[in-house]
N, C-alpha and C positions, 0 to 999 in steps of 0.2 A: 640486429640493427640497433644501435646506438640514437636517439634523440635526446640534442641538450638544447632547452627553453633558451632563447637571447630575450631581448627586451621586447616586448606589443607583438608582433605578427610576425616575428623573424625567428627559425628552428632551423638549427644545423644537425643533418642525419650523416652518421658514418658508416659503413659497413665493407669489411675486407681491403682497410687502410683506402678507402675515399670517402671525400664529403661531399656534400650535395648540399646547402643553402638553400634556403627557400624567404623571399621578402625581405632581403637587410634593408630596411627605408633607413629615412632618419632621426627615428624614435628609437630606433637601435644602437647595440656600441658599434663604435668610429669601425673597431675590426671585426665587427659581425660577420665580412666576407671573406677575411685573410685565413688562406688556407685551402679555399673551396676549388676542387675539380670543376664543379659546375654549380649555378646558380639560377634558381628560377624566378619570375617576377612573376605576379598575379595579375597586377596591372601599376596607373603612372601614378596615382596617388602619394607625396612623398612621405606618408608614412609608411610606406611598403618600396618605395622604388629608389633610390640617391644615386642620383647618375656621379658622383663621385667614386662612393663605394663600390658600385659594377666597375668604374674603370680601372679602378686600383686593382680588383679580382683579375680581368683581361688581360692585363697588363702580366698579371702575374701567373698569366698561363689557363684561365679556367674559360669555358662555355657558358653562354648563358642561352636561356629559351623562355620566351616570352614572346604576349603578343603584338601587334602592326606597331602600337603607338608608342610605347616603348622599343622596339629594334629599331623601329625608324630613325632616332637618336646615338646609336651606335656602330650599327650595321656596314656603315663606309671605312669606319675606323679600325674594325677588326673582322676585314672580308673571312667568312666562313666558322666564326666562331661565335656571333651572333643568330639563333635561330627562331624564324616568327614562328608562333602554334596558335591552334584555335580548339572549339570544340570537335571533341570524336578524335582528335590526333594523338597518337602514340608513339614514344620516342623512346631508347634508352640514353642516361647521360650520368658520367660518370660512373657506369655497372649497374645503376640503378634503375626500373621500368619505371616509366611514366604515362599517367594515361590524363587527357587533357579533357575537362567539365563545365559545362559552364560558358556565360556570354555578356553576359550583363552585369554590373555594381548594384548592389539593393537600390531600393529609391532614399533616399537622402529626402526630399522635399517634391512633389510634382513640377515647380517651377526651376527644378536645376535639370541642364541633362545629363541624362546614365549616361557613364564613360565603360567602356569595353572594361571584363574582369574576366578572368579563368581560374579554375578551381585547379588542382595536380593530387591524384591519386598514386602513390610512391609505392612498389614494391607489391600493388594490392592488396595494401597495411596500412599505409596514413594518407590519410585525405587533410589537406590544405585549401578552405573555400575562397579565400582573398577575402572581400566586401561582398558576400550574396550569402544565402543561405542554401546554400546548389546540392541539392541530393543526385551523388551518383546512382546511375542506372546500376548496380555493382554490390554487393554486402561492403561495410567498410569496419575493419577491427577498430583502430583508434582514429577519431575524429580529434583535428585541431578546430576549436571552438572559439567563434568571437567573440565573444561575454557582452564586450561595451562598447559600443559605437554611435555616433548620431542617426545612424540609420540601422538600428534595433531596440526592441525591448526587454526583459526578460522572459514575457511570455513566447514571445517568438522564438529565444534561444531556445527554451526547452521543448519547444514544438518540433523545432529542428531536429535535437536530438532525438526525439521521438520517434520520427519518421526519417530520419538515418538509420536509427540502429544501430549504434556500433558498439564495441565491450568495453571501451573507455574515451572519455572526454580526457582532452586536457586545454586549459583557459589559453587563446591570444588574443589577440586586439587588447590588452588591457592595463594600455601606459596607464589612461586617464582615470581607473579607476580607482580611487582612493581606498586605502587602507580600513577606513570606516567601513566603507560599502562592500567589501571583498569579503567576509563573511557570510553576512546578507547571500549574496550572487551564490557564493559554493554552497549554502543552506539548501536554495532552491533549486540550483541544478543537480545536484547532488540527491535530495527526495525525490524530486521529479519525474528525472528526466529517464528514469530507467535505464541508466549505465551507471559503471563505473566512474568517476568523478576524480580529478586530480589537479590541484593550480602548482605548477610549480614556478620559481623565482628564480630570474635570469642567471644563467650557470648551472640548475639543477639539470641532472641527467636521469634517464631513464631507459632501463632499456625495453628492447619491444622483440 
């Protein structure tokens, strides 16, 4: 399986000529979805969700699976190709197994409320959390990690990875995180966090 990093929370997987998309928002590129069999959302947040981007994928043929709040906005438009998931659901989409984690957005603040998130375990290889720091019931090889968010710190990230376990991290959520500070972050999860450690820049690939 082939993963190539796009931009903050968005990773395109390939394997035996299909792709699979996961979070093109709108911190990603314009064609983050062009191309994709299917597509998955975590939840509506737009830096993970661009109900543009999804339409232009639909349009062009692909699936997508996500949960109520987001299919509720597409679902009329593209009868049967829009599919709602939640926790404990397992689906395959485009050749690929997917297993569904997950229910809730971290907390952001006490006085906002949590909006619905799901995590997607691919291939029972890469875990994708969205906004939560959701440990599969599951072993996971490579974990996609959120470095920087307003609803994290660093000490959580590496606790996370801790108590994941997997043989290699690699950084998303991390539009905002400037150049200065992107050292710093790989220092500490990279000591820390007892895995393997690796930020790649939008377009780098890797395979798994």
């Amino acid at each position: 399986m082939r993963l190539t990093k796009k931009k903050h929370s968005c990773i395109r997987l390939e394997k035996d000529g299909a792709t699979l998309v996961v979070d093109p928002g709108a911190f990603s590129e314009e064609d983050a979805a062009v191309g994709a069999d299917a597509v998955l959302v975590t939840h509506e947040h737009p830096d993970h969700y661009d109900e543009g981007r999804l339409r232009a994928a639909l349009e062009a043929g692909a699936e997508v699976w996500t949960l109520r709040s987001v299919a509720a906005e597409l679902a009329a438009a593209y009868p049967g190709r829009v599919h709602t998931v939640g926790h404990g659901d397992t689906f395959t989409a485009a050749g690929f197994d997917v297993e569904v984690h997950g229910e809730l957005h971290a907390v952001i603040h006490p006085d906002l409320p949590r909006v619905t998130n799901v995590g997607f375990l691919v291939d029972d290889a890469v875990f994708h959390p969205g906004d939560a720091l959701t440990v599969p019931e599951r072993p996971v090889d490579t974990l996609m990690l959120p470095v920087m968010a307003p609803w994290n710190k660093v000490s959580e990230v590496i606790d996370y990875v801790r108590e994941v376990g997997p043989r290699l991290t690699i950084d998303i959520h991390d539009a905002l995180l400037t150049e200065l500070a992107r050292p710093i972050y790989d220092r500490h999860v990279s000591t820390l966090g007892r895995a393997e450690h690796q930020r790649l820049a939008p377009g780098d690939v890797r395979e798994l």
